[in-house]
C-alpha positions as CSV (number, residue, x, y, z in Angstrom):
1,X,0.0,0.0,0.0
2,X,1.1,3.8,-0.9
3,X,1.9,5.8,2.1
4,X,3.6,8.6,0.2
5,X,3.5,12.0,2.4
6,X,2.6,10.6,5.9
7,X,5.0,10.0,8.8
8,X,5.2,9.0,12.2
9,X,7.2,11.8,14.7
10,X,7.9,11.1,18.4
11,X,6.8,7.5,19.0
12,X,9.5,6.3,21.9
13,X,8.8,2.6,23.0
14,X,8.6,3.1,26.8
15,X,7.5,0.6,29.8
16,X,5.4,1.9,31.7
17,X,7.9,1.6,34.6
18,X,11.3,0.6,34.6
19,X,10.4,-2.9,34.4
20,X,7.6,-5.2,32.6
21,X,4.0,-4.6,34.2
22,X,1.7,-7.4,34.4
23,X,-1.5,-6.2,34.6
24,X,-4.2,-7.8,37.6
25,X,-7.3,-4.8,37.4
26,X,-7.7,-2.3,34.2
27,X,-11.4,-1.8,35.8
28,X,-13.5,-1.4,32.3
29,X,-15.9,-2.7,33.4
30,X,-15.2,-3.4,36.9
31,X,-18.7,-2.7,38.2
32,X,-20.7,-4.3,35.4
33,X,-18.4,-7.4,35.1
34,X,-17.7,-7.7,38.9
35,X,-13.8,-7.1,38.5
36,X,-14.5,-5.2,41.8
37,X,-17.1,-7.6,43.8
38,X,-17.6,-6.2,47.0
39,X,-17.8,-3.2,49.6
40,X,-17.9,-2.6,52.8
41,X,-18.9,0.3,55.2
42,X,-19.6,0.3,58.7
43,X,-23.2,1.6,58.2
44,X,-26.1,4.5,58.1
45,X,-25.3,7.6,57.5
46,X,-21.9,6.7,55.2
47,X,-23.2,5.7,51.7
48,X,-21.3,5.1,48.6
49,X,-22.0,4.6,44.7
50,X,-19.5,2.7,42.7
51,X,-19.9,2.9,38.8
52,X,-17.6,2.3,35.3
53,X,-17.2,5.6,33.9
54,X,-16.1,5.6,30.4
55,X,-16.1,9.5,30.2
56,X,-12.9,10.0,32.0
57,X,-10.4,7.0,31.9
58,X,-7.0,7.0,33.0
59,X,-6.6,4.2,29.8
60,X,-8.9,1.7,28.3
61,X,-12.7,2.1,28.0
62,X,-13.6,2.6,31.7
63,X,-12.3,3.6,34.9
64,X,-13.5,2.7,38.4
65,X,-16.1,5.8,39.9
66,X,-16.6,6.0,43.3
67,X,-18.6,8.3,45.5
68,X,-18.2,8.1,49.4
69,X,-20.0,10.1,52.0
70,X,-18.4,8.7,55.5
71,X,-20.6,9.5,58.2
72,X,-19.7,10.8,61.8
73,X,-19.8,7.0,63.4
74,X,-16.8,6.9,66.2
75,X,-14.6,9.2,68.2
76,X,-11.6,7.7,65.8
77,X,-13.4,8.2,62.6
78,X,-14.7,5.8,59.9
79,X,-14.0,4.1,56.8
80,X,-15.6,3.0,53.7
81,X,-13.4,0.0,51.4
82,X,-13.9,-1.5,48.2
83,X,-12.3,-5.0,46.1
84,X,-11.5,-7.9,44.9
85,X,-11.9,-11.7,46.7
86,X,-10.5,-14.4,44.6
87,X,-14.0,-16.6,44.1
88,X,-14.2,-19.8,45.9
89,X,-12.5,-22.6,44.2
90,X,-10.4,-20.8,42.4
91,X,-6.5,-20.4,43.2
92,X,-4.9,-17.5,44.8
93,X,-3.1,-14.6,43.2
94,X,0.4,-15.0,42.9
95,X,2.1,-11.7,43.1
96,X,5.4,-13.4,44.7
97,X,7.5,-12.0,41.8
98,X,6.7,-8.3,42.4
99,X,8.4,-5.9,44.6
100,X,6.0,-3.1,43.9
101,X,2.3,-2.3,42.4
102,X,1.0,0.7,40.6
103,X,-2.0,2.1,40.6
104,X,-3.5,5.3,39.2
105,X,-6.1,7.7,41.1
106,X,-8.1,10.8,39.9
107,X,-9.4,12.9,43.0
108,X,-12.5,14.5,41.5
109,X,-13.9,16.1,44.5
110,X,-11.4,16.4,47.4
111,X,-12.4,15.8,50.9
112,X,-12.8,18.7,53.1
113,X,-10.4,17.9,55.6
114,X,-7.3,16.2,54.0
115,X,-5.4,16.4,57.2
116,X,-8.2,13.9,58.6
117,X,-8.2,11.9,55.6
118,X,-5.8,9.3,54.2
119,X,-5.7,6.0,51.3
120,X,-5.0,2.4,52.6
121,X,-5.0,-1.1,50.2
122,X,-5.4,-4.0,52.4
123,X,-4.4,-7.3,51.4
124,X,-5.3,-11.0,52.8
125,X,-3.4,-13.8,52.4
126,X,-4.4,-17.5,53.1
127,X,-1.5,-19.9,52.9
128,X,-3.3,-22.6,54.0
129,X,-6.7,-23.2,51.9
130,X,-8.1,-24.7,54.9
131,X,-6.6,-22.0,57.7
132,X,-7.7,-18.4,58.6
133,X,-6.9,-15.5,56.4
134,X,-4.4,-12.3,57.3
135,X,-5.0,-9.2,56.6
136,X,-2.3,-6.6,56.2
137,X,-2.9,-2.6,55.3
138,X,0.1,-0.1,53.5
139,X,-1.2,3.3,54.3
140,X,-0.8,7.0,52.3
141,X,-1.6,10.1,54.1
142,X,-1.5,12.8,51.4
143,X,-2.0,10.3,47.9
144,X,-6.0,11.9,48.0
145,X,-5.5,15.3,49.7
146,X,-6.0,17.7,46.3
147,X,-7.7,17.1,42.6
148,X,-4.6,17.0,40.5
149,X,-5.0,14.9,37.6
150,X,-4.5,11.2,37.5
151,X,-1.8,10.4,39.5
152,X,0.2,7.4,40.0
153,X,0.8,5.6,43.0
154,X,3.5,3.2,43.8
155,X,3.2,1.1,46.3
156,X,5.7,-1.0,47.8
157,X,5.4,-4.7,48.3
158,X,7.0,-5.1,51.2
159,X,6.5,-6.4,54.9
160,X,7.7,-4.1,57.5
161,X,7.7,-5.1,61.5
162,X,4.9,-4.9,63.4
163,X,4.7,-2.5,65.6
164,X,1.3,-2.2,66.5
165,X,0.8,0.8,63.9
166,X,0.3,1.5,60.0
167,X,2.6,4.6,59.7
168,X,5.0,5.5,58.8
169,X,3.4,6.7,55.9
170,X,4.0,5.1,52.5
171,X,6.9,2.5,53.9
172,X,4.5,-1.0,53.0
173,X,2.6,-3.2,54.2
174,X,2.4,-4.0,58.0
175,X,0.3,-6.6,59.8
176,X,-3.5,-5.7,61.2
177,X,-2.6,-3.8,65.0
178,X,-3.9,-6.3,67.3
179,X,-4.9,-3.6,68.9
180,X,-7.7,-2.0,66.5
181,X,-9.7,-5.7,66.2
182,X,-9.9,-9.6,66.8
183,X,-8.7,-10.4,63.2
184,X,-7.6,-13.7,62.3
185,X,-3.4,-14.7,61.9
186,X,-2.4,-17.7,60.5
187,X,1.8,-17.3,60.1
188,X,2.0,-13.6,60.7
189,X,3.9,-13.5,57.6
190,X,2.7,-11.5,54.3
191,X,2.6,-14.5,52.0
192,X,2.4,-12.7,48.7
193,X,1.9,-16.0,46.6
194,X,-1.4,-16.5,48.5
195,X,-3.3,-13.6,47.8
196,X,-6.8,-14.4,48.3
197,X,-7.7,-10.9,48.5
198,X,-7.3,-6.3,47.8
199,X,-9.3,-3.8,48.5
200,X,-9.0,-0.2,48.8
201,X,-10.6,2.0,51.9
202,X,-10.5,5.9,52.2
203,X,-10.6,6.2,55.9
204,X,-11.5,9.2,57.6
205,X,-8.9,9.9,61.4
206,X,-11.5,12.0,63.1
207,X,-15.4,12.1,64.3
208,X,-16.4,14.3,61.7
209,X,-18.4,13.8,58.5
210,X,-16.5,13.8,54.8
211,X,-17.2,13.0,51.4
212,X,-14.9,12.2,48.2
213,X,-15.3,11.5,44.8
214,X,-12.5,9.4,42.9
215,X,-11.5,7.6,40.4
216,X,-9.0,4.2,40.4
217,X,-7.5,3.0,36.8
218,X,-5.0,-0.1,36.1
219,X,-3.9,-1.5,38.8
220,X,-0.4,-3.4,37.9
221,X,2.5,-5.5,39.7
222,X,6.4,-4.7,38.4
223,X,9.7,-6.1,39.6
224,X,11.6,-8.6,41.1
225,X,11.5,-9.5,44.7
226,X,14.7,-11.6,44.7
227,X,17.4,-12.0,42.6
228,X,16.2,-16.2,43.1
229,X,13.6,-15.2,40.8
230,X,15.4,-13.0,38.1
231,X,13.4,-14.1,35.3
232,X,11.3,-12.1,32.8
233,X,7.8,-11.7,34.3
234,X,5.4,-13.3,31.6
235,X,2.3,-11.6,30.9
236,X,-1.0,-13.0,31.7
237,X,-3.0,-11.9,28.9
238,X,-2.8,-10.3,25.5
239,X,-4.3,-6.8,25.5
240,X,-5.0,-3.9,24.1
241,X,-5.5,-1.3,27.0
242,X,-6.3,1.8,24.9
243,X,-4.8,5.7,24.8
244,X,-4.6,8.2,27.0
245,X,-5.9,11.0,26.9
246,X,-8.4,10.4,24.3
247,X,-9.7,12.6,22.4
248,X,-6.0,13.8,22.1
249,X,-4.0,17.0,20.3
250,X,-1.5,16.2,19.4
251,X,0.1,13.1,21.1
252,X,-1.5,10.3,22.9
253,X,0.2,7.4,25.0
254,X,-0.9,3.7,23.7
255,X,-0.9,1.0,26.2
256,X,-0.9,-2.4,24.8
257,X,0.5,-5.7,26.7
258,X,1.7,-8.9,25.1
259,X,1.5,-12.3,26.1
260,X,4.9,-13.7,25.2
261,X,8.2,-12.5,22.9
262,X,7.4,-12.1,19.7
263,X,6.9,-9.5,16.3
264,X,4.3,-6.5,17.2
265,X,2.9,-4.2,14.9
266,X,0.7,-1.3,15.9
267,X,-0.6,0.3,12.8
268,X,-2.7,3.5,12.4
269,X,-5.9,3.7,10.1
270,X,-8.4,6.8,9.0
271,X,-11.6,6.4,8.2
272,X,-10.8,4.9,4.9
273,X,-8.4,2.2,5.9
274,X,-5.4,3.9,5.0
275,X,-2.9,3.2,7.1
276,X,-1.4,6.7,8.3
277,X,1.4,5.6,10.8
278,X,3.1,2.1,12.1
279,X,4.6,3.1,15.7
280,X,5.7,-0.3,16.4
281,X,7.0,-3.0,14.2
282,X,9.5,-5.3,15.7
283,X,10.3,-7.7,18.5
284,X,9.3,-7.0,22.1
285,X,9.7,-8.9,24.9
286,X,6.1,-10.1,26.8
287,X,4.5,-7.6,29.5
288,X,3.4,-4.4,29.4
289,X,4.2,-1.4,26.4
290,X,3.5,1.9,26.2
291,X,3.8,3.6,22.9
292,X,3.6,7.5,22.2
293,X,2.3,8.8,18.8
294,X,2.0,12.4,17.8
295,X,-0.9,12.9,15.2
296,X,0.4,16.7,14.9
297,X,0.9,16.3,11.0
298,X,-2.9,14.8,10.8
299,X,-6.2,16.2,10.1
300,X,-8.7,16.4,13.3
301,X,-10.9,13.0,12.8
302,X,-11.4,9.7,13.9
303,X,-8.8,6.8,13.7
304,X,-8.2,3.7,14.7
305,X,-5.4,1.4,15.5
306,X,-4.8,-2.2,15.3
307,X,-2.2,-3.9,17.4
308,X,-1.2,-7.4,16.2
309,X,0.9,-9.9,17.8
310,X,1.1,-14.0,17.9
311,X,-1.7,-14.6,15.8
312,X,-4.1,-12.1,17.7
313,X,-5.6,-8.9,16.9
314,X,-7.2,-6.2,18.9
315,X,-8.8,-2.9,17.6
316,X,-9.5,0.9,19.0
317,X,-10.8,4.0,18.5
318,X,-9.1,7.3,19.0
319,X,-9.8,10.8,18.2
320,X,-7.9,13.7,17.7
321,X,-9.3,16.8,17.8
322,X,-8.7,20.4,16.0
């Protein structure tokens, strides 16, 4: 096919983070599909809508939409917590390979008292399918303090000592304080290939009433723990994640992950079928990719692209505006 007097400017092959990224949430459709399949709030007056809102995604079709009122319940404050349980019967998640997880988070209505206000992901592990479960929380302080965009979030998977506390802030994960509940232990070690499972809670520090509205978009592991399992981390799936920001002028980042080495090409299309740009066409290792194309020497319109890879194919739309 003739592509005489088009060319492609400024598309850098990047990872997403240093390393590969395997994805475990994009939440389209987290709501709908039950990617996200429960909540949990301590009661009347706190409240709190969850839906998939594919008007403001971080990447891919949807992102995660939650608003939380949390009521004035105790002295200490409240919470309000949403995730994931790994269905019974089914095995555990395995995120032993990992040394840290990122997550990105759009504060669309701040609370009103940030100081009083702070982000925790809780995770549960069950080592033995027959035992008790353990539940251990990594807590940020200021990740949901101001509306700034989508923002990323790293979070360490780490264990630090118990010391009957979750600070200091940002540090990783430390066993439930004994002190707050009767929880159930098992080993009182954070068994990350037993994941049974996350959830997310906004917690509020003091006795007065807040609200926030947010947003929570692709939710990945990256890394190595140990240098015993220095091994490129396979992706689980073939995807096509999509572009952000879409609509776009005049660059938008394409996020695409691949399930195994192999020959990738990501080709651009107008309306016609013309194909109006290739950013990738090579070899690249499995996990996630993120792609950047500039559309500055294209006419505003609609476009798709088409990323192809082992025998699969997967299709979006894209628009870049005037």
């Amino acid at each position: 096919m003739k592509r005489q007097g088009y060319r492609v400017v400024c598309m850098v092959l990047l990872p997403l983070i240093a390393s590969a990224q395997i994805l475990i949430n994009n939440f389209d459709g987290a709501v709908a599909e039950e990617t996200i399949n429960w909540s949990l709030l301590e009661g009347a007056p706190s409240a709190m809508e969850l839906w998939d809102d594919s008007t403001d995604a971080h990447e891919g079709a949807a992102a995660l939409r939650a608003d939380i009122y949390i009521g004035p319940l105790n002295a200490w404050g409240s919470f309000a917590q949403i995730g994931y349980e790994v269905p019974t019967g089914e095995d555990p998640l395995d995120w032993s390979s990992s040394d840290s997880l990122s997550l990105w988070i759009k504060v669309h209505t701040p609370p009103a008292a940030p100081e009083s206000f702070v982000f925790r992901m809780h995770l549960v592990d069950r080592p033995d399918p027959a035992g008790n479960t353990e539940e251990y929380i990594y807590e940020n302080t200021t990740i949901v303090d101001a509306a700034e965009g989508w923002v990323n979030l790293i979070i360490p998977l780490t264990e630090r000592e118990t010391d009957g506390s979750v600070t200091p802030n940002n540090e990783g994960f430390v066993l439930f304080p004994e002190a707050w509940a009767a929880v159930s232990q098992n080993n009182k070690t954070l068994d990350l290939d037993q994941i049974v499972r996350y959830s997310f809670a906004l917690v509020t520090t003091s006795d007065a009433e807040d609200y926030i509205e947010l947003s929570f978009d692709l939710l990945t592991r990256s890394g190595e723990s140990s240098p015993v399992r220095n091994r490129v981390m396979q992706a689980e799936n073939f995807q096509l994640l999509g572009n952000y920001p879409n609509p776009f002028n005049p660059s938008t980042e394409i996020v695409f992950q691949t399930s195994r080495p192999d020959h990738v090409r990501l080709d651009i299309y107008n309306l016609t079928g013309q194909i109006v740009g290739v950013p990738v066409d090579g070899m690249l290792d499995a996990g996630m990719h993120q792609v950047r194309f500039d559309a500055g020497h294209l006419p505003a319109g609609v476009y798709f692209y088409r990323l192809e890879s082992a025998g699969q194919v997967a299709t979006r739309k894209m628009i870049l505006l005037p």
